[in-house]
N, C-alpha and C positions, 0 to 999 in steps of 0.2 A: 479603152481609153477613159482616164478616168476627167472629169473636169476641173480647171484649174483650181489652186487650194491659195491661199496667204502664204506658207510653208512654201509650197511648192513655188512662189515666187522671188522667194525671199532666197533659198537655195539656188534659184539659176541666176539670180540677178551675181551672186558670188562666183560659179562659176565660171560666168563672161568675164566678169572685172577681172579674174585672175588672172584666165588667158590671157585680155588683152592689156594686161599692166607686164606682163613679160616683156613687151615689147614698146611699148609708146614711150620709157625712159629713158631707152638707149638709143633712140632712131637718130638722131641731131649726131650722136658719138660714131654711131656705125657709119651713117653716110660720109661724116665727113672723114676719119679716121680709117674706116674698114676702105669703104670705098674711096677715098680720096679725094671726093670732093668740096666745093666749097661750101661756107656756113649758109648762102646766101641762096646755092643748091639747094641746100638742105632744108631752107627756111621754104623755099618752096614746093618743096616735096610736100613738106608737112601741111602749107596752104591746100594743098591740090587732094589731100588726106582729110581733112576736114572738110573741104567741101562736098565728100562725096560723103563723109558721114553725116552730114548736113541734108545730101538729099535722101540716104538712107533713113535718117528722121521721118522725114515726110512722105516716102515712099512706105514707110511701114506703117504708119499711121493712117493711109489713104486704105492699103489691103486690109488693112485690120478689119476697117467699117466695109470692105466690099465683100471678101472670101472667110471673114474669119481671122481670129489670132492663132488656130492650130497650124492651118497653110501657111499665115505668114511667116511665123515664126520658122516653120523645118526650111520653109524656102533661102528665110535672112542665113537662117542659121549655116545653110548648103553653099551660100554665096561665099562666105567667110573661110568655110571649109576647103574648098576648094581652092581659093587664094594662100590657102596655107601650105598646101599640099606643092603646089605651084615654088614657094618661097622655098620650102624644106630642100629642095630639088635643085633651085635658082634662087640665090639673093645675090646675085650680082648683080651690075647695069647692063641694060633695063630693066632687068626685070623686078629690080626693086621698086622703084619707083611706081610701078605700070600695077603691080599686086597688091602694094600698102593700101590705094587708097580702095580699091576692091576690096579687101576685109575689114575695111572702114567704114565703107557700105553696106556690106552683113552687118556688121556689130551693131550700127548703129539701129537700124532696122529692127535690130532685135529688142534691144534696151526701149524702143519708142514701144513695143510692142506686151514688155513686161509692163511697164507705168500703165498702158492703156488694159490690159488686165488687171491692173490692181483699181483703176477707177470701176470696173464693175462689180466687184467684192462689196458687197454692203452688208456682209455679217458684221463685219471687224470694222472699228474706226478709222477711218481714214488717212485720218492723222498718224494714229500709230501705226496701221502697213506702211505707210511711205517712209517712216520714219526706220521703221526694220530693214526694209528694202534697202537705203538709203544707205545703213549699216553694214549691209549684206556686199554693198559694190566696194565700202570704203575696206571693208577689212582684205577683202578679196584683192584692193588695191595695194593694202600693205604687205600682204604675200606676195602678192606676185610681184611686186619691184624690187622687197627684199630677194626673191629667190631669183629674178630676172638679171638681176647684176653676178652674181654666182655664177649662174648657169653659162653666160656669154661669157666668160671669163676661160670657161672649159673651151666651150668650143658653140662658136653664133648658130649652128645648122639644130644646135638642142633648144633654143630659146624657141625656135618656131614647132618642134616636136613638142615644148609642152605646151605652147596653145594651142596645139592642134586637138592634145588631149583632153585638157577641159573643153573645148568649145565640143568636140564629140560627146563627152559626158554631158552635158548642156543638152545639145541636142537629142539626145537620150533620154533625159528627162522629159524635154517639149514633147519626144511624139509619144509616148505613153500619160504623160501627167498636165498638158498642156492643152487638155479639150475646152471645145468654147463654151461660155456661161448661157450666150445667147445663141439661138437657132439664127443663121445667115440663110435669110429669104432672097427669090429672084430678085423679088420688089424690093428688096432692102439695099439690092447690088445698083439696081435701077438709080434707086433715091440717092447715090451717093454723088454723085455729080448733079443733084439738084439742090444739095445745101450750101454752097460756099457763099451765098449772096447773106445769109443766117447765120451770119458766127454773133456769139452771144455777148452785151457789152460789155465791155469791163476785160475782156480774154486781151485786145491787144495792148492794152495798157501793164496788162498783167506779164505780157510776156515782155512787152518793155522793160518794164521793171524788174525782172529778171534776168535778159539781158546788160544792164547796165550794173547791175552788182558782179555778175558775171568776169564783165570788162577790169572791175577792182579787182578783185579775187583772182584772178589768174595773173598779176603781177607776181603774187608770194611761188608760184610754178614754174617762174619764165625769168624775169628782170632781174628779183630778189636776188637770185640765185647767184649770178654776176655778180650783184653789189658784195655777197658774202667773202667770194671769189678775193675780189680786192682790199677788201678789208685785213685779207688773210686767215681768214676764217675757213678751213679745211671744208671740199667738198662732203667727204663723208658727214660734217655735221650739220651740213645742209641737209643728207639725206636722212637725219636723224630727228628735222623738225619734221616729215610727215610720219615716222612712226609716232611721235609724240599726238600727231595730229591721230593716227587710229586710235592710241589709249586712251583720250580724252572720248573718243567715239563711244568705244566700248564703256567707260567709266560711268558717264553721264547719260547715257542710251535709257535705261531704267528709268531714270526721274521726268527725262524728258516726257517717254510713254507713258508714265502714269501721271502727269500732268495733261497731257492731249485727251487722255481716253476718261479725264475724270473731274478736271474743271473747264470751264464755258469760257471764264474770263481768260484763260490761260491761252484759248486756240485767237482771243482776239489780240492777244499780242504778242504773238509768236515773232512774227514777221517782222514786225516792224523793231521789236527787241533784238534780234538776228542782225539786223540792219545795224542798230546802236552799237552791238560788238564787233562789229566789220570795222566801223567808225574807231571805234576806242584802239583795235589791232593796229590800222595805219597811223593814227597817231601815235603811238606807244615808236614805233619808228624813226619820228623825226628828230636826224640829227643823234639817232642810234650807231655805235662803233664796238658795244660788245655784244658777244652770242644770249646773253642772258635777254638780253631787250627783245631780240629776234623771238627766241621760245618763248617769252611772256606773249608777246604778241601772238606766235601762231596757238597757242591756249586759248588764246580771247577770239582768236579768227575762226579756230574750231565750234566754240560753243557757239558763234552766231550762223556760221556754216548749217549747223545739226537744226537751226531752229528755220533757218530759210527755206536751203533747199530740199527739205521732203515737204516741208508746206505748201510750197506754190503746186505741185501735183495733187494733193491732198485738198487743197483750197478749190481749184478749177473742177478736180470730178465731185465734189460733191456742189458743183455750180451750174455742170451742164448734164445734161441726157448721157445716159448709157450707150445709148444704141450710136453715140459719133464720139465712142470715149476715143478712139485711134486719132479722131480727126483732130481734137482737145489737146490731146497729150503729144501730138507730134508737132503743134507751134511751139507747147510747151520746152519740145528737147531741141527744136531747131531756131530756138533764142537763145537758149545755152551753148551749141554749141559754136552759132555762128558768131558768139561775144566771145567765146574761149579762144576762136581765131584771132579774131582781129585785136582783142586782150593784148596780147604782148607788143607788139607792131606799134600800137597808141601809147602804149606805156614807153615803148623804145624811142620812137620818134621823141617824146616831150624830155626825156631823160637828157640825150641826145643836144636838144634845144636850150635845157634849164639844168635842172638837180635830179638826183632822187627825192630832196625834201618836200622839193616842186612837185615830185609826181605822188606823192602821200598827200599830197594838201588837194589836190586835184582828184584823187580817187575818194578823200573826205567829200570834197563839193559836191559828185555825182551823186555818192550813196548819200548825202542829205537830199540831194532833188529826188532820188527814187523813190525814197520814202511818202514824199506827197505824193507821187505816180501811183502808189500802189494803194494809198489809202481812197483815189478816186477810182483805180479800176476796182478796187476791192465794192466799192460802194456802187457802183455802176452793175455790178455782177448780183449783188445782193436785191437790186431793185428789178431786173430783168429777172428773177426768182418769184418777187412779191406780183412781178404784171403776170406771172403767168399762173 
């Protein structure tokens, strides 16, 4: 078994995304359509899907720093499996319901477990793993939703045969290429329930603020997507702003990484210029009626996208200790995904209450307040660096 590589990261972080983008874009369509239920089913199916990817976050983040990331990862990765295997066989009710958010809970597990991997890699810059990695999920995501809508279209019982096969090839890779960096000592299993009173400052503000751009950013996934709807603006060309959003990925990927791995000023304003494109994407919206304003927008939501979220991982492990990178990296993914939840729901309710224009000037205000949030936990994390 060899010990984990940057490559070797970067790779499975693709094969998870692919698997599971076969499946998280049609689940709203299946349930209510395949299975006949209602939106409101559905909306809570997906609730009760998140939250267990939510405790998978943390659950794989907690094993990481106790047994190791080789263990956790074949474990996450067994739990997922198995729920697939279970779907392949049975996607009816219940047993839809009862197995989604079970390989919600693998996956998520697993993905808290490659980030906390990549915080122990200190060959390679920081900045640019996350940012590969980062690359690695979004491309992954644009296969597997373009090929997920095809495949369900044949026949739904193949859409769970091919996650089954990447999340196997995944795991294939984990138990040969996925050895740990660090030796998991008795004392080290001991000490992990003697840190939680130690989290480092600056981390919850960090994940606040991560969380709250989160909340923006998952309107263009969920809300937008209706308003397009009405507009008359063809679903298909809804689904046409995220491939726009992977080319931009792959286009700009290059300059990003050799701007991280090569100037000082550039990592200190990644973040917060990330922030500014988020800003300019929802305004570029209001009060929007053609597709052209939408893809401008998701152009400028991409470039600030690319610049946010591989930093904020990038930012915290090179902030905290090695040896509790699981513990780090899994607030980190369980502010993501517990804002990707409740993201739509806030956005639907104010919509609901006011406008859309309303809710673009509303997700403007947040990500202006995030930005102060992050420049004090930023500075809060920086100072607990300098006392120690």
């Amino acid at each position: 078994m060899k010990k984990v590589t940057a490559q070797a990261l970067i790779i499975g972080a693709f094969l998870e995304s692919v698997g599971a983008s076969f499946i998280w874009p049609i689940n709203t369509i299946f349930i209510h359509d395949y299975l006949h239920k209602s939106l409101a089913v559905a909306g809570t199916v997906l609730f009760f899907n998140s939250i267990l990817t939510f405790l998978g976050n943390y659950a794989g983040g907690k094993l990481f720093d106790k047994i190791g990331g080789h263990k956790t990862v074949m474990i996450s990765t067994m739990i997922g499996m198995l729920a697939l295997v279970g779907l392949i066989f049975n996607h009816g009710w219940p047993a839809y319901p009862i197995l989604l958010p079970i390989l919600g809970f693998g996956v998520g597990s697993a993905f808290t477990v490659i980030n906390s991997f990549g915080a122990q890699i200190d060959e390679v810059d920081k900045y640019k793993l996350f940012n590969a990695i980062y690359v690695g999920t979004n491309l992954g995501n644009a296969i597997g939703t373009a090929l997920g809508g095809y495949i369900a279209g044949i026949q739904m019982t193949l859409v769970f045969i091919a996650n089954f096969i990447f999340l196997s090839l995944f795991f294939l890779l984990a138990v040969f290429w996925y050895g740990n960096r660090t030796v998991v000592t008795k004392q080290a299993q001991k000490n992990v329930g003697k840190i939680k009173s130690k989290l480092k400052p600056g981390t919850a503000l960090i994940a606040i603020f991560l969380g709250t751009t989160w909340v923006a950013y998952a309107q263009w996934s969920s809300n937008i997507s209706a308003h397009l709807t009405k507009l008359g603006i063809p679903v298909s060309k809804y689904s046409l702003l995220w491939t726009i959003n992977a080319i931009v990925i792959v286009v700009f990927l290059p300059l990003i990484n050799h701007l991280a791995e090569n100037k000082d000023w550039f990592k200190k304003i990644q973040i917060p210029l990330g922030v500014v494109f988020f800003i300019i994407a929802f305004g570029s919206l209001i009060g929007a009626t053609k597709y052209l304003s939408f893809a401008i927008g998701m152009v400028v939501l991409t470039l600030g996208e690319m610049l946010v979220y591989p930093g904020i991982p990038a930012l915290v492990s090179e902030s905290t200790p090695n040896s509790e990178a699981g513990r780090y990296q899994s607030i980190i993914s369980m502010a993501a995904t517990f804002a990707r939840a409740i993201g739509p729901l806030l956005g639907g309710m104010l919509i609901m209450r006011s406008s859309y224009d309303v809710m673009y000037l509303a997700a403007i205000a947040v990500l202006i307040v995030s930005i102060f949030i992050f420049k004090r936990g930023r500075k809060e994390l920086a100072r607990g660096i300098t006392a120690e």
